[in-house]
N, C-alpha and C positions, 0 to 999 in steps of 0.2 A: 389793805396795805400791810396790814399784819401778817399775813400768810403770805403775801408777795416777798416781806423783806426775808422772815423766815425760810423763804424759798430759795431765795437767792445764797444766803449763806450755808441751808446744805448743798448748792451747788459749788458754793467754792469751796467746802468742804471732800466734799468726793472728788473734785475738780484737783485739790493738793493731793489726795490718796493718790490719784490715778498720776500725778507728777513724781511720785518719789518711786511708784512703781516702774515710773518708763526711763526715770534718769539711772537706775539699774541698769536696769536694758540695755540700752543704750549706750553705755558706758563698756559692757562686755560685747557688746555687736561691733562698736567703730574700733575696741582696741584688739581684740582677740578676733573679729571674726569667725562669733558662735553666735547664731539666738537660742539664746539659751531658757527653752522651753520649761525648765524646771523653777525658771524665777516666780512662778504664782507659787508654787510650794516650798520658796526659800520663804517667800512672806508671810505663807501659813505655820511655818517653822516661827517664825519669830512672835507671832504672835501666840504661839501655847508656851513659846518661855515667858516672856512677857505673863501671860496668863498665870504659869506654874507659881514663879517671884512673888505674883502680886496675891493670889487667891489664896494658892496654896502657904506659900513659904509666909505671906502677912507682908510683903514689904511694899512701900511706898508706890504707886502708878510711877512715878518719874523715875526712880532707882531700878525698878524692875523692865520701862522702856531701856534704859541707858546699858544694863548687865543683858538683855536680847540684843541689841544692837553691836555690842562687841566679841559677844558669843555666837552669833552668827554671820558677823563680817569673819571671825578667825574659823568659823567652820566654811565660808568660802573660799579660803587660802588654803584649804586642804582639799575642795573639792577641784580647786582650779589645779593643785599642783597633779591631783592621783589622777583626773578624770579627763578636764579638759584640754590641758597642755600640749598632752600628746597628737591630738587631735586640732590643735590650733589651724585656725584660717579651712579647714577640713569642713565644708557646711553641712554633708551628709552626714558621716560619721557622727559629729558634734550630734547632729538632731537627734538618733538612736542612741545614745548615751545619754541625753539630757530625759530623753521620754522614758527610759531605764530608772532615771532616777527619780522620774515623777514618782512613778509607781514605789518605790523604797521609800521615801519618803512619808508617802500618805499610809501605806501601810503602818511604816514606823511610830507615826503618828496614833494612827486608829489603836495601833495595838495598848499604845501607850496612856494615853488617853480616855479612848472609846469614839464611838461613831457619834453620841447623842451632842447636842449641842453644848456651848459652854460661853461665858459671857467675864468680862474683866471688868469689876467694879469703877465707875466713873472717877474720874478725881478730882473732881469738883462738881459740884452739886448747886440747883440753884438759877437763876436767869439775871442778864442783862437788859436792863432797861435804857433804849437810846429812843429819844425824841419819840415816845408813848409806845416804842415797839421792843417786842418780850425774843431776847436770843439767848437761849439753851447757854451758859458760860463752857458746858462740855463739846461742844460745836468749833468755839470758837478757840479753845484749848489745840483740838486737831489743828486750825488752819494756822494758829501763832508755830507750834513748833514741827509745823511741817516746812512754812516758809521758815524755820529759823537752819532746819536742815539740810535746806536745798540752797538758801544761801551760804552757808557754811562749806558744800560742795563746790559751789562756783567760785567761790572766793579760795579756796584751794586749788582749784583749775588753773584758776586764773594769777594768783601770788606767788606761789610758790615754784620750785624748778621741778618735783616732780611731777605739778601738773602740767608746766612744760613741757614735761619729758610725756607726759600721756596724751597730750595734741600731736605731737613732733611722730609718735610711734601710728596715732588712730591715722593722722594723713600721709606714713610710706614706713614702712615697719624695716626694711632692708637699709634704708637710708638713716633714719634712726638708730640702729644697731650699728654701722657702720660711726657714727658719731660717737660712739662709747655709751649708749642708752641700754641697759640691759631690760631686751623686751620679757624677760621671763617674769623679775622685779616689776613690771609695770605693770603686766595682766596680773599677777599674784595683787596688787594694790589697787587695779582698776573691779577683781572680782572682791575684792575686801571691802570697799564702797559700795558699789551696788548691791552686794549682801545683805550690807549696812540700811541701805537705803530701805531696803523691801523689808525688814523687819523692821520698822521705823514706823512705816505703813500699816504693816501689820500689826502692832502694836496699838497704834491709833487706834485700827477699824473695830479691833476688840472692844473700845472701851465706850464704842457706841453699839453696834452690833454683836452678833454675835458667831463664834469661831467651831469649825467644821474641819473635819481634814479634807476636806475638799474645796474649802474655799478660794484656791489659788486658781482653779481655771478661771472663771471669772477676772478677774486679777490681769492675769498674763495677758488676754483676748485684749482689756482696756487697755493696756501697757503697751502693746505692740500697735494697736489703734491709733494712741498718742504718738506714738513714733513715725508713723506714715505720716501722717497729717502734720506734726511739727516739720516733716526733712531727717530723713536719717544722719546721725550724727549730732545736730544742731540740739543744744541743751535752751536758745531762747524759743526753738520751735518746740520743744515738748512742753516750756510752760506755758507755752499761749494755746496751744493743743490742749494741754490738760484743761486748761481752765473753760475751755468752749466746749467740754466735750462732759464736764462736769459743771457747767450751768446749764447745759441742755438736760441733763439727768435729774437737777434741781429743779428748775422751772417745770418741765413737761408733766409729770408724773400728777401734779395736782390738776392740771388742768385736764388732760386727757387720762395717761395709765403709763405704766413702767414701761410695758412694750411698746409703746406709742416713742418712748424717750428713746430708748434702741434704735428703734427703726429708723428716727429720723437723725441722732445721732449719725450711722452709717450713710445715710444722704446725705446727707453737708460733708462729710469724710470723701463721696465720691463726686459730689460736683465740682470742690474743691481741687481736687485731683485732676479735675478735667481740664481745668484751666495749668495749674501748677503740679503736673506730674512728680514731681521732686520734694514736693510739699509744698507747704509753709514760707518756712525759712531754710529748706533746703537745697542743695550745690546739683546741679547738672553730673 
């Protein structure tokens, strides 16, 4: 029972990774009309600031997530305005600019960095005991302010007029414009958030694992996974996606193997589809 419960909550641990990775996504797919390829290496960006603040500079795990978090939501306001912009709703072009930037990036990184591995000290140390079973408090650090981010996302979606203005734009972008919505303002604020989001993530994953400039394929492959499987667009379909898609990666792994957890992962992803081609919780 003890490994079982343990199990479960690194599944809803990677389960929230893989949720803040896709509400990125997602959020740049329905408003701009790019997938933008380079978001596993926006997250692997945010996790060597994150890294750099906390190892290097000495400061705080929480001051060091929050200073990555707003230093690379404002370097996606720059990449959204140089790179992506011009190229909006363009799904080709978008692609070969985003995979341009993979490669800038990881280099950037490597160079910066190095290639060998690197790790962000926990920030809290120590286990919880509920009803005789022992969970990691660093576990459970990730899934508290992962959900505290993704409802802080929806709750901006959902209260305020900019997030109005970013549903109003993601379901007819010409009609919206034509409303007085400036669509330039909203991808500049929709690429600021998911920036946000993926270094968020990244952040996290640091402070359990361990960070690579290469860690972002990974990353992306889940992110876009969750995306099919929740409904494109649909942010209640990425969390119930994330979370089925990261207690399967929780649970399997002891029982069988990691590739065992993949594989079958991707089967529920396509049987799923057979029935609900649109996903989840997604629109025809």
């Amino acid at each position: 029972m003890d490994i079982l419960a343990q199990s479960v909550v690194n599944g809803l641990m990677i389960g929230w990774i893989y949720i803040l990775v896709a509400l990125g996504l997602t959020l740049v797919l329905s408003i701009m009309g790019i997938v933008q390829l380079a978001h596993g290496e926006i997250y692997m960006v945010g996790a060597y600031i994150s890294y750099y603040f906390c190892v290097k500079a000495g400061l705080n795990f929480f001051l060091a997530l929050v200073i990555s978090v707003i230093l690379v939501g404002l370097l996606g306001i720059v990449l959204e305005k140089l790179l992506l912009r011009p190229f909006r709703g363009q799904v080709e072009r978008a692609l070969i600019i985003t995979i341009g930037l993979i490669l800038v990036l990881q280099t950037s990184v490597a160079t910066l960095f190095g290639t060998t591995t690197e790790a962000i000290h926990n920030p809290i140390s120590g286990v919880l005991t509920i009803l005789g079973t022992r969970v990691p408090w660093e576990r459970l650090i990730v899934i508290i302010v992962s959900i505290a981010l993704t409802s802080a996302l929806i709750l901006l979606i959902q209260r305020t007029k900019t997030g109005q203005a970013m549903i109003a734009v993601s379901q007819d972008r010409e009609a919206a414009s034509l409303q007085g919505i400036s669509v330039d303002f909203i991808s500049s604020v929709a690429m600021f958030l998911g920036c946000a989001m993926a270094a968020g993530a990244g952040a996290l994953v640091g402070s359990i694992f361990s960070l690579n400039p290469f860690m972002g394929t990974f990353a992306v492959m889940k992110g876009i996974a969750v995306i099919i499987l929740g409904g494109i667009g649909s942010i209640s379909g990425v969390v119930i996606a994330g979370l089925i898609l990261g207690l399967i990666d929780g649970l399997i792994p002891p029982l069988l193997s990691v590739h065992m957890a993949g594989i079958i992962g991707f089967v529920v992803i396509i049987l799923i589809l057979l029935f609900r081609p649109q996903g989840l919780l997604g629109h025809e």
